[in-house]
PLY file of the C-alpha trace (Angstrom):
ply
format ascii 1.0
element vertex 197
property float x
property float y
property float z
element edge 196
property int vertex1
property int vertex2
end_header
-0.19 -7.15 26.81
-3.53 -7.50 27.11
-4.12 -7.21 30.93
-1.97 -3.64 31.18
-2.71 -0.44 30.93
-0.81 2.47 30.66
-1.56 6.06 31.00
-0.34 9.13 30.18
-1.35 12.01 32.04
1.09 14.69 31.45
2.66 16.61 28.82
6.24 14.35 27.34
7.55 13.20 24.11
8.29 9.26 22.87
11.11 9.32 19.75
11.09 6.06 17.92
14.20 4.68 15.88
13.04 3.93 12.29
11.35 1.07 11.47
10.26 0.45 14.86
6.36 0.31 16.23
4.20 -0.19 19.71
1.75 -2.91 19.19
-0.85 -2.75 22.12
-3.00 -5.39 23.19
-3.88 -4.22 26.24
-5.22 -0.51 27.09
-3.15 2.72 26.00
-4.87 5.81 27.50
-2.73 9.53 26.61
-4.42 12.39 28.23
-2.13 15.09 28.54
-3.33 18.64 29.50
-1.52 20.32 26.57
-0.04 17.93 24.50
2.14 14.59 23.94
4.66 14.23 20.39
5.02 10.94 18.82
8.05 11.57 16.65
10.60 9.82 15.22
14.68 10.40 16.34
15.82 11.03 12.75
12.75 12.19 10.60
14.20 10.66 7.55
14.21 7.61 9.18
10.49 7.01 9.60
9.14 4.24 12.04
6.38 2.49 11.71
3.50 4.20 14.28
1.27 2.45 16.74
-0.97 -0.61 16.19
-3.96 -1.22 18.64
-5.13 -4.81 18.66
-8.44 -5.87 19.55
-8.65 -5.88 23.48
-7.60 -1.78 23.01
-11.27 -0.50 22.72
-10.69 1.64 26.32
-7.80 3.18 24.48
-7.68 6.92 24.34
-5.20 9.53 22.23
-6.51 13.06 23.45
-3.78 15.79 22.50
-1.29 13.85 20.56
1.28 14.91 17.91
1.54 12.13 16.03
4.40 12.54 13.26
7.77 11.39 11.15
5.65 7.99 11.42
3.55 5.74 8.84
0.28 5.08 11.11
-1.97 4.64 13.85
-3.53 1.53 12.26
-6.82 -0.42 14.51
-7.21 -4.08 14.42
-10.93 -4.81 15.95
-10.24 -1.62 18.16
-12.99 1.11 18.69
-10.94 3.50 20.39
-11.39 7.09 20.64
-8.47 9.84 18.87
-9.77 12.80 19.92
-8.42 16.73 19.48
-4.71 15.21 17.99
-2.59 16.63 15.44
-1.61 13.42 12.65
0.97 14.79 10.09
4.12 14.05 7.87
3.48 10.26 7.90
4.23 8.52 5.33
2.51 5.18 5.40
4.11 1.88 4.87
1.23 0.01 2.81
1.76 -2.57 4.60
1.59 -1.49 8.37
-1.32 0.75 6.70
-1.97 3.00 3.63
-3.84 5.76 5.67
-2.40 8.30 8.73
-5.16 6.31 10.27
-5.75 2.59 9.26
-9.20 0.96 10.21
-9.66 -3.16 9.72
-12.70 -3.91 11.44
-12.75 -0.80 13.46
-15.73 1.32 14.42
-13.31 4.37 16.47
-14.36 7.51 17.19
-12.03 9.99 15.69
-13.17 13.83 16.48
-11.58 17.19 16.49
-8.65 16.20 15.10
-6.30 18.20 12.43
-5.06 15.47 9.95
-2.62 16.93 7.20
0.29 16.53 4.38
0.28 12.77 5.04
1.51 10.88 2.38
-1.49 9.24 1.28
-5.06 9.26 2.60
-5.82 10.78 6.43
-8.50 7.91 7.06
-8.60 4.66 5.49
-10.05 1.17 5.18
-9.81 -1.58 2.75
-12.64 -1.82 0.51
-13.68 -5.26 1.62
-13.07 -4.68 5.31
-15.84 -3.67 7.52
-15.39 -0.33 9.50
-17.62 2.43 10.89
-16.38 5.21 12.78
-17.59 8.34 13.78
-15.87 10.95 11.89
-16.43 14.45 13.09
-15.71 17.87 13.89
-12.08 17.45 12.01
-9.87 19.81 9.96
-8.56 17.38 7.17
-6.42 19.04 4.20
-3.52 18.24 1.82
-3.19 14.81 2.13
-2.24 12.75 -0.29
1.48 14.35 -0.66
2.14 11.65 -3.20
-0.54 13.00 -5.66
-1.52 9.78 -6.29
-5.69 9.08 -7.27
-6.07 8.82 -3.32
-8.96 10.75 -1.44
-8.82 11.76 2.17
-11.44 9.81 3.22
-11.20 6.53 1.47
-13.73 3.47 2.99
-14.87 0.20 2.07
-17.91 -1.66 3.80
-19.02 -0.57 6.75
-21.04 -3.98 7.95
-24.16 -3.25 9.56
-23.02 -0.70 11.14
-23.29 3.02 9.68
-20.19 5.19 9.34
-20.52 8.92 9.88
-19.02 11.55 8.87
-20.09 14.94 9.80
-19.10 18.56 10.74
-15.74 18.64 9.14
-13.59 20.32 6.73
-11.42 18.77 4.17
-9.64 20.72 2.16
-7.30 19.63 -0.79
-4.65 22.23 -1.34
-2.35 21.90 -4.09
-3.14 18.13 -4.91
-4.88 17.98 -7.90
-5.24 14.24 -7.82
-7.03 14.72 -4.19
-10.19 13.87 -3.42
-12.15 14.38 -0.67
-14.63 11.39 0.45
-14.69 7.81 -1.35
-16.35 4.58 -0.91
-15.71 1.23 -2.97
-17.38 -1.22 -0.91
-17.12 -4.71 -1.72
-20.34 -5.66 0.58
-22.54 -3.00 1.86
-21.77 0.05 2.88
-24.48 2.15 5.05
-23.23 5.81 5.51
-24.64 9.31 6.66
-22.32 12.30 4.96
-23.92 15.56 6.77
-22.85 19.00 7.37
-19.70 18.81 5.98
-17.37 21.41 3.99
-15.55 19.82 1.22
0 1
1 2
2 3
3 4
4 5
5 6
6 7
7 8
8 9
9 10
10 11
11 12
12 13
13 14
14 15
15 16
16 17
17 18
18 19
19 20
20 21
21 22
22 23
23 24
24 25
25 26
26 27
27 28
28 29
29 30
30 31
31 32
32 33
33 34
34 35
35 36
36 37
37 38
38 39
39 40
40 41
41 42
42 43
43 44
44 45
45 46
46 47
47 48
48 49
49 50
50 51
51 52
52 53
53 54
54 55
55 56
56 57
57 58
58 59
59 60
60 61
61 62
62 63
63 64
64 65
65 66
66 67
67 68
68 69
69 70
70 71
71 72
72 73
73 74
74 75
75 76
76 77
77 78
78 79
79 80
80 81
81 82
82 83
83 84
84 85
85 86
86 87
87 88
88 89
89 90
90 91
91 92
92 93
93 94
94 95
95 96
96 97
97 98
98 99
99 100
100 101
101 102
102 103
103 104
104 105
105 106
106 107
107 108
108 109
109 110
110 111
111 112
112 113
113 114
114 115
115 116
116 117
117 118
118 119
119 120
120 121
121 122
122 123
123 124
124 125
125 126
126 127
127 128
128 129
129 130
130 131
131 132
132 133
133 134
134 135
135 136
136 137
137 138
138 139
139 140
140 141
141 142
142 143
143 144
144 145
145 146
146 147
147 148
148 149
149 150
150 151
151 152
152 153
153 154
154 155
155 156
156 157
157 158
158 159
159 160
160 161
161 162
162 163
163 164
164 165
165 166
166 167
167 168
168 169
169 170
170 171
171 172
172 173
173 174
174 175
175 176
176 177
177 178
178 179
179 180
180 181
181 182
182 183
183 184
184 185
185 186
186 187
187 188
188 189
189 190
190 191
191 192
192 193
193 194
194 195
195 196
């Protein structure tokens, strides 16, 4: 709820019965020293991930597996998801059509490896306003489906300015695979630097 918070501070594992989900209001903080999986019990029984509501911005994933799931979708939330491995999720489009999901979001999502996800590894809708900080990540084949999806795949951003800089996305054997797109319906302001693509 939205008064708790909960913290992880050591190394464990949560396995999730499909179709199931956390949905945190309040603050969710994993810090492990090595590393926490989010997994599912039966990986062909995906659940749904973990949803971050708007009182979450003091939320922290730092060293998380995150996989077998659909996504780690943000709703007004600008957390941080730092140095985590997202992979074989397979995102429910309507929990969230990217590994992670941004509506209104401005997170800061660094030094992360995001790969073979089903469709894009960061996402918002084209007329929702997000702007994260995107940086220092390892991004490649996503977009398992092969569908007309790139990696990186944004609407507006608002007023604010999304950035995305310092990483390397890499398509693999996806020919339908892009790497960054924008179709804002509003205005988009965004600074692309340093990059390999």
């Amino acid at each position: 709820s939205q008064s708790d918070t909960v913290k992880i501070g050591s190394n464990g594992i949560f396995k999730f019965a499909g179709n199931t989900m956390i949905d945190i209001f309040g603050v969710f903080r994993v810090t492990p020293p090595d590393s926490f999986k989010i997994t599912a019990i039966d990986t062909n029984q995906k659940f749904l991930g973990l949803k971050f509501e708007e009182f979450s911005d003091n939320s922290i994933l730092k060293k998380v597996i995150m996989e077998y799931g659909n996504s780690i979708r943000l709703l007004d939330c600008d957390m941080t998801i730092d140095s985590c491995v997202i992979r074989y999720n397979t995102q429910n489009s309507s929990f969230g059509s990217g590994a992670i999901a941004l509506v209104r979001s401005n997170a800061v999502i660094s030094n992360n490896k995001i790969f073979r996800n089903r469709r894009a590894a960061i996402q918002s809708g084209a007329n929702i306003a997000s702007a994260p900080i995107i940086e220092f990540n390892h991004i490649y084949e996503n977009n398992v489906d092969n569908a007309n999806v790139p990696q990186i795949n944004f609407g507006q951003t608002g007023t604010d300015t999304i950035i995305i800089k310092n990483n390397v996305i890499t398509g693999g054997p996806f020919p339908m695979t892009g790497g960054i797109a924008f179709l804002a319906i509003g205005t988009a302001f965004v600074r692309i630097e340093d990059n390999v693509i």
